[in-house]
DOMI-966365 format. One line per field, with one value per atom (N, C-alpha, C, O): residue number from 1; residue in three letters; atom name; x, y, z. Coordinates in steps of 0.2 Angstrom, whole numbers. Example, Ala and Ser with C-alpha at 12.3 -4.5 7.8 and 13.67 -1.06 7.14 Angstrom:
DOMI-966365
k 1 1 1 1 2 2 2 2;
r Ala Ala Ala Ala Ser Ser Ser Ser;
a N CA C O N CA C O;
xx 66 62 66 71 64 68 64 67;
yy -28 -22 -16 -17 -11 -5 0 6;
zz 39 39 39 42 35 36 39 40;
END
This chain:
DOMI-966365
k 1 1 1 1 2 2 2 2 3 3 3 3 4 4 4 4 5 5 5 5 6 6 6 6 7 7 7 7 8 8 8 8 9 9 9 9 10 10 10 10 11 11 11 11 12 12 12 12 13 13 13 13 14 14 14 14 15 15 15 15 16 16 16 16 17 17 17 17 18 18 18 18 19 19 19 19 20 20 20 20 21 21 21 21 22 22 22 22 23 23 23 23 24 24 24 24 25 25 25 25 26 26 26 26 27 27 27 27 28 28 28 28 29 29 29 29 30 30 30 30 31 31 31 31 32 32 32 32 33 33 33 33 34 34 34 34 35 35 35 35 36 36 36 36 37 37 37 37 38 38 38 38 39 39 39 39 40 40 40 40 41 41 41 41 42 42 42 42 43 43 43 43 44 44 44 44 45 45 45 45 46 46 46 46 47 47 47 47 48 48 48 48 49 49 49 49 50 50 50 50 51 51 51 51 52 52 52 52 53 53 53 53 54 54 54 54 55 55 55 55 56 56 56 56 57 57 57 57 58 58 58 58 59 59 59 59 60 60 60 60 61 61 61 61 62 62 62 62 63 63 63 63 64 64 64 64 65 65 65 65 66 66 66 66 67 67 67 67 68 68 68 68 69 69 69 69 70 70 70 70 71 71 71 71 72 72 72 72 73 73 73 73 74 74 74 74 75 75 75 75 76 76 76 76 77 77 77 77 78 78 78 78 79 79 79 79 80 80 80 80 81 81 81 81 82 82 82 82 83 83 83 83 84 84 84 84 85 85 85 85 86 86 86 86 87 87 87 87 88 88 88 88 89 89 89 89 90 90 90 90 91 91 91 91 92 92 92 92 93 93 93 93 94 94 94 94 95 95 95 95 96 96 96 96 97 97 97 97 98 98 98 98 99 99 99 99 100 100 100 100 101 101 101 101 102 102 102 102 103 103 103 103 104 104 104 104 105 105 105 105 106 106 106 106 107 107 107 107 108 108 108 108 109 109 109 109 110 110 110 110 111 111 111 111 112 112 112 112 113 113 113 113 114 114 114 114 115 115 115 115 116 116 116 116 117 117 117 117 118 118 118 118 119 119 119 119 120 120 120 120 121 121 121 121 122 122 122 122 123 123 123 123 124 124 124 124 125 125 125 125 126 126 126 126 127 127 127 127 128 128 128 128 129 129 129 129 130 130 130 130 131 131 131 131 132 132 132 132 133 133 133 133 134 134 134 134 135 135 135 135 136 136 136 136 137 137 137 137 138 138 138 138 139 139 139 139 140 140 140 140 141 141 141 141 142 142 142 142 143 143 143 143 144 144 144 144 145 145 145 145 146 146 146 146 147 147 147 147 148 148 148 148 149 149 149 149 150 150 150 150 151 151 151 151 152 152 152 152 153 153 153 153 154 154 154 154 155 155 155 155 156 156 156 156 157 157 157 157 158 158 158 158 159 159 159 159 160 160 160 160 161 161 161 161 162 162 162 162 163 163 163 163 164 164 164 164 165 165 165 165 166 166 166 166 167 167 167 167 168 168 168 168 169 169 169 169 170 170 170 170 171 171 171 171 172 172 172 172 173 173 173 173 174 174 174 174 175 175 175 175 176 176 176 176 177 177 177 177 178 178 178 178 179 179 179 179 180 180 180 180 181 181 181 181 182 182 182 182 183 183 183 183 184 184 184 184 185 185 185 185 186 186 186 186 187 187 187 187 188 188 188 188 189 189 189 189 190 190 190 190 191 191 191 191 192 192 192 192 193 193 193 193 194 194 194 194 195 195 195 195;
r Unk Unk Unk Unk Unk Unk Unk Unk Unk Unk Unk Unk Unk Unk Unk Unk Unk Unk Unk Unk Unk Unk Unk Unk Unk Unk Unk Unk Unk Unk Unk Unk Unk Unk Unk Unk Unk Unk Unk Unk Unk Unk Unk Unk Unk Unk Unk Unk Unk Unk Unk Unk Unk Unk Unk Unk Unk Unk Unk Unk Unk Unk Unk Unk Unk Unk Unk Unk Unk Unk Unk Unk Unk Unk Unk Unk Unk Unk Unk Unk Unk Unk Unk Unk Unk Unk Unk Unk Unk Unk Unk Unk Unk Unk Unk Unk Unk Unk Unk Unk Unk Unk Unk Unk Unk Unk Unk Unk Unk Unk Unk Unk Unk Unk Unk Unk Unk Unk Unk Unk Unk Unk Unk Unk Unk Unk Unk Unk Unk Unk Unk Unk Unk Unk Unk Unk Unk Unk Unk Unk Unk Unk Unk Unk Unk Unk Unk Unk Unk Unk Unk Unk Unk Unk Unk Unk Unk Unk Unk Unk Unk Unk Unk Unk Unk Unk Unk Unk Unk Unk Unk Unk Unk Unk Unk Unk Unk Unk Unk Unk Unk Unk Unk Unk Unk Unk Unk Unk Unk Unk Unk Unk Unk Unk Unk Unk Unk Unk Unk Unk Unk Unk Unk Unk Unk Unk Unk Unk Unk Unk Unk Unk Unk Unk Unk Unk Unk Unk Unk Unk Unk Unk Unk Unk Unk Unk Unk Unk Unk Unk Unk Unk Unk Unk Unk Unk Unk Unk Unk Unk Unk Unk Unk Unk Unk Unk Unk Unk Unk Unk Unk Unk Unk Unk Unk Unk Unk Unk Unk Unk Unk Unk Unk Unk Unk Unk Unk Unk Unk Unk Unk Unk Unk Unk Unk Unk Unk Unk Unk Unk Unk Unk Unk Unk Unk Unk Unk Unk Unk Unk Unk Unk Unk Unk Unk Unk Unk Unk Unk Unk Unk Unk Unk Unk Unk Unk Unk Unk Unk Unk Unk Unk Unk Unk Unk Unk Unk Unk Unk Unk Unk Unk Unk Unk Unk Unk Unk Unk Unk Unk Unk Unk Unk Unk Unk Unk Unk Unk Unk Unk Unk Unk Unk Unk Unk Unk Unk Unk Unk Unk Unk Unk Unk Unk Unk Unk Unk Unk Unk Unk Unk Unk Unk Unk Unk Unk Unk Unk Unk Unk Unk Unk Unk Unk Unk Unk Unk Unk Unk Unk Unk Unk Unk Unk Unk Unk Unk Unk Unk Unk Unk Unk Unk Unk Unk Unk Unk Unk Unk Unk Unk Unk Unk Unk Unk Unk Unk Unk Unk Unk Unk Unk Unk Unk Unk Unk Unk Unk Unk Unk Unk Unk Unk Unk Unk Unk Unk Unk Unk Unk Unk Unk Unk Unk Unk Unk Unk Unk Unk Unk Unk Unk Unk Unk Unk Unk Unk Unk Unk Unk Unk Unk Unk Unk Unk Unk Unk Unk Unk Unk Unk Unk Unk Unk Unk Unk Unk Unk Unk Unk Unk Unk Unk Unk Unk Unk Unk Unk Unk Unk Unk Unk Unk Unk Unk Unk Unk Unk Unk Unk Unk Unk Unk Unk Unk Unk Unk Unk Unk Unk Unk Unk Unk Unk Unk Unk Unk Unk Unk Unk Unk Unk Unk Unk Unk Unk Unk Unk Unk Unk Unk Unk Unk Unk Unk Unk Unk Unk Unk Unk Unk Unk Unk Unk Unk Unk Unk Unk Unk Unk Unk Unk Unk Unk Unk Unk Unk Unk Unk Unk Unk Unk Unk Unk Unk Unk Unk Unk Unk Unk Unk Unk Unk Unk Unk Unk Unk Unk Unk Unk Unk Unk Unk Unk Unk Unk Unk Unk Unk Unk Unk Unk Unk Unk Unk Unk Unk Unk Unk Unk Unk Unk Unk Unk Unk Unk Unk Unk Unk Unk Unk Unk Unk Unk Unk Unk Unk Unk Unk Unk Unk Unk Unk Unk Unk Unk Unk Unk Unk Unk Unk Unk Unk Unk Unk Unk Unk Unk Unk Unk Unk Unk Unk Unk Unk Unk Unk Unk Unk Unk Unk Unk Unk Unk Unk Unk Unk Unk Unk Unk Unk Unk Unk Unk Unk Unk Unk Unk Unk Unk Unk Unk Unk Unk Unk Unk Unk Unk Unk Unk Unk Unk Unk Unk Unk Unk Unk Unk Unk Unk Unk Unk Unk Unk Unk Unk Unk Unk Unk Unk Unk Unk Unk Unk Unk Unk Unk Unk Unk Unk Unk Unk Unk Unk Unk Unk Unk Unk Unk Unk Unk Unk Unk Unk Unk Unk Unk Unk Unk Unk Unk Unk Unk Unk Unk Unk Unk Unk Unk Unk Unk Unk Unk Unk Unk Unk Unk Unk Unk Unk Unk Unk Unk Unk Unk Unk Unk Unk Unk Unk Unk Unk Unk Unk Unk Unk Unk Unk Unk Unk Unk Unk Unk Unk Unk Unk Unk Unk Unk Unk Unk Unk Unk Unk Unk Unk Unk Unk Unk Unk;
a N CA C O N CA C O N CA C O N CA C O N CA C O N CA C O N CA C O N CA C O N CA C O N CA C O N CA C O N CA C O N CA C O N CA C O N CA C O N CA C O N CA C O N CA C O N CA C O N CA C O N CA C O N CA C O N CA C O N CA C O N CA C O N CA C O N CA C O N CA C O N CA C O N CA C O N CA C O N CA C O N CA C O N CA C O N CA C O N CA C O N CA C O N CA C O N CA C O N CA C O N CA C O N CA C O N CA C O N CA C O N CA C O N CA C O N CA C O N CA C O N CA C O N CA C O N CA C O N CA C O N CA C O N CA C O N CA C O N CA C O N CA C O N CA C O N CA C O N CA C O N CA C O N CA C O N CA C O N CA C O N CA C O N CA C O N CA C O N CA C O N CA C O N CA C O N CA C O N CA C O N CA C O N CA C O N CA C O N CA C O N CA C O N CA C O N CA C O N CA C O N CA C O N CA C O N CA C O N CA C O N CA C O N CA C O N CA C O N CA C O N CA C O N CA C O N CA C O N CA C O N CA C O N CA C O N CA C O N CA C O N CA C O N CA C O N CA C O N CA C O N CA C O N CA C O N CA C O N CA C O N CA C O N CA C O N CA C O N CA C O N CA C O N CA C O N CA C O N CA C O N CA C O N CA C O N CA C O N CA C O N CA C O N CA C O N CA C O N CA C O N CA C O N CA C O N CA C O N CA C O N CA C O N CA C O N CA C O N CA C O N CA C O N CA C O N CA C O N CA C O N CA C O N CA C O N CA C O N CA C O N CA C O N CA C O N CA C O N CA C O N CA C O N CA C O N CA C O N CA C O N CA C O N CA C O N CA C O N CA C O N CA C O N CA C O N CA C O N CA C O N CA C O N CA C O N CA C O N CA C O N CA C O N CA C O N CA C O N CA C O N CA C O N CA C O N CA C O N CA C O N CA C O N CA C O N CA C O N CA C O N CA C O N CA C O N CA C O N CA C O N CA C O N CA C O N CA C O N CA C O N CA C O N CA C O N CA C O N CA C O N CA C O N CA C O N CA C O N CA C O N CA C O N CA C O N CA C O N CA C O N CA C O N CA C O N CA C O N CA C O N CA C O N CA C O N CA C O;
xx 578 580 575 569 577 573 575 581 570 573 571 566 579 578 580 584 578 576 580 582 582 586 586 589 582 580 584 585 587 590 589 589 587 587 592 593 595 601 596 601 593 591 583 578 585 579 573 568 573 564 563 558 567 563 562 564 555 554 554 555 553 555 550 551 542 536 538 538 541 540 547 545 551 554 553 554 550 546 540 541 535 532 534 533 539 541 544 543 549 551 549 551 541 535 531 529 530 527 531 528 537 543 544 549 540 541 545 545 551 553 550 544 556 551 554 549 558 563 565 567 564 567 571 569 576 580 582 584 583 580 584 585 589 594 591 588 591 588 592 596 592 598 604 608 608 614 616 615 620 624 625 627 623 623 634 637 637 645 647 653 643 644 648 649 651 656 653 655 648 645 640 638 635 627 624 624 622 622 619 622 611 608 610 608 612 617 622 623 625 629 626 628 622 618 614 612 612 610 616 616 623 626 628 633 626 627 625 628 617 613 612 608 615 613 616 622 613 616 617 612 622 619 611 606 610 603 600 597 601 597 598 601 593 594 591 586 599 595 593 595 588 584 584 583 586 586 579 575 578 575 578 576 584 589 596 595 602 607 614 620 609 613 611 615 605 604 607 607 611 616 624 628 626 632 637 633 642 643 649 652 650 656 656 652 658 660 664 664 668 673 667 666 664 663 660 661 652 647 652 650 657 664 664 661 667 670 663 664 656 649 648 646 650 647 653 652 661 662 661 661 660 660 652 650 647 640 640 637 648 648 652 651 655 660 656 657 648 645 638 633 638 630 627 622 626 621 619 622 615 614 610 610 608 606 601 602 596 593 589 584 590 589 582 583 576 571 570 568 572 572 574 571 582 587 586 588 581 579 586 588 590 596 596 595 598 601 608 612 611 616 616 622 612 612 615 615 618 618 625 628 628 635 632 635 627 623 623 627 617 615 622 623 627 633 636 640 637 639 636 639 628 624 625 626 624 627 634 634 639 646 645 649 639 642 637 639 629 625 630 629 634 636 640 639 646 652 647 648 641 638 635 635 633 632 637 637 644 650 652 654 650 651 646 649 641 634 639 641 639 641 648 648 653 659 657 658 654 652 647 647 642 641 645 644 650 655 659 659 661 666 662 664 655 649 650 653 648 649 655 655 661 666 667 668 666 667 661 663 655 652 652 648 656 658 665 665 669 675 673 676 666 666 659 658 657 653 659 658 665 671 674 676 675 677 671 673 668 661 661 655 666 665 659 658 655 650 652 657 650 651 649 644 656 653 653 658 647 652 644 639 646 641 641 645 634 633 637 639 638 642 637 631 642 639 639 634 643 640 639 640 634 635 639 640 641 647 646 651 639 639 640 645 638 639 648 650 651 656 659 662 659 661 658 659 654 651 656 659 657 661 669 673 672 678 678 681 673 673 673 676 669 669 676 678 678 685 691 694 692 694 694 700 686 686 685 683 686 684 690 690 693 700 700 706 696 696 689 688 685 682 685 689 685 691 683 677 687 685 682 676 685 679 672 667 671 668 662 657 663 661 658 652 662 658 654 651 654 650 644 638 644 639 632 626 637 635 633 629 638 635 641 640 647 648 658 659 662 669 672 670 678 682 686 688 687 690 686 689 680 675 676 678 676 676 680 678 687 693 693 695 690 691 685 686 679 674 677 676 680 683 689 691 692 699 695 699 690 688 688 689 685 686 688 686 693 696 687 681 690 683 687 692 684 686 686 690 680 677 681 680 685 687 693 696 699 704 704 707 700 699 699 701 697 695 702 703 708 712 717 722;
yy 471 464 463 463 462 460 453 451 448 443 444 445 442 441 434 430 434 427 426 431 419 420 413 408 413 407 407 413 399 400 394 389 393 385 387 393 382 379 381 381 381 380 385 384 389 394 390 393 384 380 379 381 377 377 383 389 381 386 387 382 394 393 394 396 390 392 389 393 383 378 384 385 385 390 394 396 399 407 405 407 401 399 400 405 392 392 398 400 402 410 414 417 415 418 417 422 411 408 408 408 407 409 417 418 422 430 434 440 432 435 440 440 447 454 453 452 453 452 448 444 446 439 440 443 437 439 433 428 434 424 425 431 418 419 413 408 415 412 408 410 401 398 398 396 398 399 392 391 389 386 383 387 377 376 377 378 377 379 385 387 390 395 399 398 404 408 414 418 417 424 421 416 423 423 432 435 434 441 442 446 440 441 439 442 434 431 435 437 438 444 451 455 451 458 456 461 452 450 451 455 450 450 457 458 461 468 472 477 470 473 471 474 466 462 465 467 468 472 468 465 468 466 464 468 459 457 454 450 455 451 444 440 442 434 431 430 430 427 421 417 418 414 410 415 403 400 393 393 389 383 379 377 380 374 377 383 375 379 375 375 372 369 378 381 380 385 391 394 393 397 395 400 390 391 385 380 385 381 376 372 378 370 373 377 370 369 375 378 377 382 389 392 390 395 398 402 390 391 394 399 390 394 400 404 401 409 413 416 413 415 416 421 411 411 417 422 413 419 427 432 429 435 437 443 431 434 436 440 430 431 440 443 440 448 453 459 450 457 457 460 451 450 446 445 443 442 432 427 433 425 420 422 415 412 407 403 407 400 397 401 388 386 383 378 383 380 373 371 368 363 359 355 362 358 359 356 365 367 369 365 371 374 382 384 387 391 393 390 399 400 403 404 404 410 406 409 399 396 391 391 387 386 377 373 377 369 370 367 377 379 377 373 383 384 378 378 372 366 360 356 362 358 359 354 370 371 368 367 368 366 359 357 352 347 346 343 349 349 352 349 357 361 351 347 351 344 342 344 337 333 333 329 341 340 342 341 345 344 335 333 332 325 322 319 323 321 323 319 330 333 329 325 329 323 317 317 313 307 304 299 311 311 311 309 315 316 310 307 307 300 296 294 296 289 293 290 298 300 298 293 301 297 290 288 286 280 275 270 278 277 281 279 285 286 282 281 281 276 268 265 267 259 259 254 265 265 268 266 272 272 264 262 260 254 248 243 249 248 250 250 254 257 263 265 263 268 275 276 280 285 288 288 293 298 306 309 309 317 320 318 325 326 322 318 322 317 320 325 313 315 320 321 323 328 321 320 315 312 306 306 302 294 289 290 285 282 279 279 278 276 281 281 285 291 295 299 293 294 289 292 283 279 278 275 282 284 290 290 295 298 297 299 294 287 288 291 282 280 284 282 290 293 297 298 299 301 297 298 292 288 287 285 288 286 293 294 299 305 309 313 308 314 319 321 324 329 333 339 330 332 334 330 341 343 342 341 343 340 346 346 351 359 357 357 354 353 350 353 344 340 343 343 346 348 355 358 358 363 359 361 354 351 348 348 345 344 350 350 356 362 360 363 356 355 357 356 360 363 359 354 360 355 350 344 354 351 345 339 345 340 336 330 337 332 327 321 329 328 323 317 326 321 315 310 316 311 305 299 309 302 297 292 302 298 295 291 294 291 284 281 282 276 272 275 266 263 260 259 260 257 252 253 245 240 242 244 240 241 248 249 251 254 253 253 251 248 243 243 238 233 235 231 242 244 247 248 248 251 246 247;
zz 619 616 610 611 604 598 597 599 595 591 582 579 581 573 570 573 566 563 557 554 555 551 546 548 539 538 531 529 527 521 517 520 511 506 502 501 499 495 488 484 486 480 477 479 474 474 471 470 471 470 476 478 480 488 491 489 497 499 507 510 510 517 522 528 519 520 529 534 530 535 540 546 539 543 545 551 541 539 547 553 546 549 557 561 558 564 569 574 564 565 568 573 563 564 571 573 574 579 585 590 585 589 589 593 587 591 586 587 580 576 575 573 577 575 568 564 564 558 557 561 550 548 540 535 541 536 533 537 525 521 517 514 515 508 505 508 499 492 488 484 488 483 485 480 492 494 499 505 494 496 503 507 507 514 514 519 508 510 508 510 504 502 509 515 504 510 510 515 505 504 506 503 512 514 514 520 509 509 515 518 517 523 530 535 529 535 537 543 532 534 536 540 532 536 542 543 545 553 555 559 554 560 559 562 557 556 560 564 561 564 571 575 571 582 584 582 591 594 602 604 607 614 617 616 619 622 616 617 608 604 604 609 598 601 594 592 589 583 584 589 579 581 573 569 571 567 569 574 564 561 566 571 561 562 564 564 565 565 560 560 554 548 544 541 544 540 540 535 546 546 547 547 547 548 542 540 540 535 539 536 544 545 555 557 556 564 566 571 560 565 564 569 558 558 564 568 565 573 578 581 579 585 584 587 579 578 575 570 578 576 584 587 588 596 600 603 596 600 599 603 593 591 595 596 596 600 609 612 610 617 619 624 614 614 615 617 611 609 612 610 618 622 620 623 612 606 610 609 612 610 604 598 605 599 601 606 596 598 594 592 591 588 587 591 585 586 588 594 580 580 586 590 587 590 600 605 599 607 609 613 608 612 610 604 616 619 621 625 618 621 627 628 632 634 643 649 641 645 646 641 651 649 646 642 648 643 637 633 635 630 624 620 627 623 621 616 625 625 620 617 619 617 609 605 609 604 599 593 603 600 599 595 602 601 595 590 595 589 582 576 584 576 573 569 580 578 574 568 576 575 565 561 566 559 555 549 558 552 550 545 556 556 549 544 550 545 536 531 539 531 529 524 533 531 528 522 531 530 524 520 523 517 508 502 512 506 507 501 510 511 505 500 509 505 496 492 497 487 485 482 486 484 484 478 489 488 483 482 482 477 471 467 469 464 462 456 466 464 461 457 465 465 457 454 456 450 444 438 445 439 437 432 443 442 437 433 439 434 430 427 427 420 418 413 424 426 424 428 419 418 424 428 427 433 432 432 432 431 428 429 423 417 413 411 409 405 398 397 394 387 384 385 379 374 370 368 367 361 367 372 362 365 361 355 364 364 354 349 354 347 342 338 342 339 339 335 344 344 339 334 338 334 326 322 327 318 317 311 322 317 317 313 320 322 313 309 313 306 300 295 302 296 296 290 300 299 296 291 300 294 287 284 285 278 274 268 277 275 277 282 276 279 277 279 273 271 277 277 281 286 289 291 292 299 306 305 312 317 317 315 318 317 314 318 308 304 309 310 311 316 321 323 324 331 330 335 323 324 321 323 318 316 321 321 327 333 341 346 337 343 348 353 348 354 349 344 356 355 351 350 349 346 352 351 358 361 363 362 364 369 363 365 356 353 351 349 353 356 360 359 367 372 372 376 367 368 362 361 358 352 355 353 360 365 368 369 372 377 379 384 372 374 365 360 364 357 353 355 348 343 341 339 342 339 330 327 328 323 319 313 321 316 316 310 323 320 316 311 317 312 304 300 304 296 293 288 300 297 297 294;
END
C-alpha cells in the first residue's frame, strides 16, 4: 500500500506550499502537482498520471477534494473506477475516506456540495453582470479606445474623408475590425449635430 498525493492551483502565481505540506505530514510517499490548471480544465496532466500509476490497496490522498476533481460526475466516475480497482481515497481537509460505506457517502455529498458552491457562484456572476449591462456598465474586456477618443475620431472622419479606417487603427495598433465595433458602440451626439 503506498500513499500518493495529489495537489493542484488554478494559477501558476499560486503556490502549493500549504498542500505540499499537509501531503508531506500526512505520509505521502509521492506527490504529484499541476501548475496553472484550471479547477474546470478537462486535461490535468498529472492528475492523469496518478491515475496511471494507482494500483489496488493505494490510497490517493488530496488537500481538498475540489483540487482533483472538476464537477460531481467526474468524483462518481473517479470512485467508481477506484472501487473496480481497490484504490481508495482520502481527503485531508474534509476528513473523509473511501475505504468505508460513510466515507463514500460523505464523499458523494462533499463532491454535490461543492458542484453546488461552484453553480451558485456562476448564477451570482451572471446575474451581476446582467444588472451592471443595465447600468450601462461596461462588462467583458476593457475597450481598446475610450469612449472620448472614440468620438474624436467620429469627428475626424467625418471632416476627413480621405482618412481610411486602416489608417486609424494602425495609428492606434488596434484591428480594423475593433475599430469598427468601438465607433458602432455607442452614437455621438456632437457629431450628428455637425452633420
Amino acid at each position: 500500500m503506498a500513499l500518493i498525493g495529489y495537489a493542484r492551483v488554478s494559477t501558476k502565481e499560486q503556490n502549493l506550499d500549504l498542500q505540499l505540506h499537509a501531503l508531506k505530514k500526512a505520509g505521502c510517499d509521492i506527490i504529484y502537482k499541476d501548475f496553472g490548471v484550471s479547477a474546470t480544465a478537462l486535461h490535468r496532466p498529472q492528475f492523469e498520471r496518478v491515475l496511471d500509476i494507482l494500483k489496488a490497496d493505494d490510497v490517493l490522498v488530496m488537500w481538498k477534494m475540489d483540487r482533483a476533481f472538476r464537477s460531481v460526475k467526474h468524483a462518481l466516475d473517479i470512485l467508481e473506477l477506484f472501487d473496480m480497482r481497490g484504490i481508495k481515497m482520502r481527503s485531508l481537509t474534509e476528513h473523509i475516506e473511501t475505504s468505508s460505506a460513510i466515507g463514500r457517502c460523505l464523499y458523494i455529498l462533499s463532491n454535490s456540495f461543492a458542484q453546488l458552491e461552484i453553480d451558485l457562484n456562476a448564477e451570482r456572476t451572471t446575474d451581476g453582470m446582467t444588472i451592471a449591462k443595465e447600468k450601462g456598465v461596461h462588462v467583458g474586456r476593457p475597450r481598446k479606445l475610450l469612449p472620448a477618443m472614440s468620438s474624436f475620431i467620429r469627428y475626424v472622419l467625418a471632416w476627413q474623408p480621405d482618412i481610411t479606417h486602416r489608417q486609424i487603427a494602425a495609428h492606434f495598433g488596434i484591428s480594423t475590425r475593433t475599430l469598427s465595433r468601438e465607433l458602432n458602440a455607442q452614437a455621438d451626439p456632437v457629431l450628428e449635430y455637425a452633420q
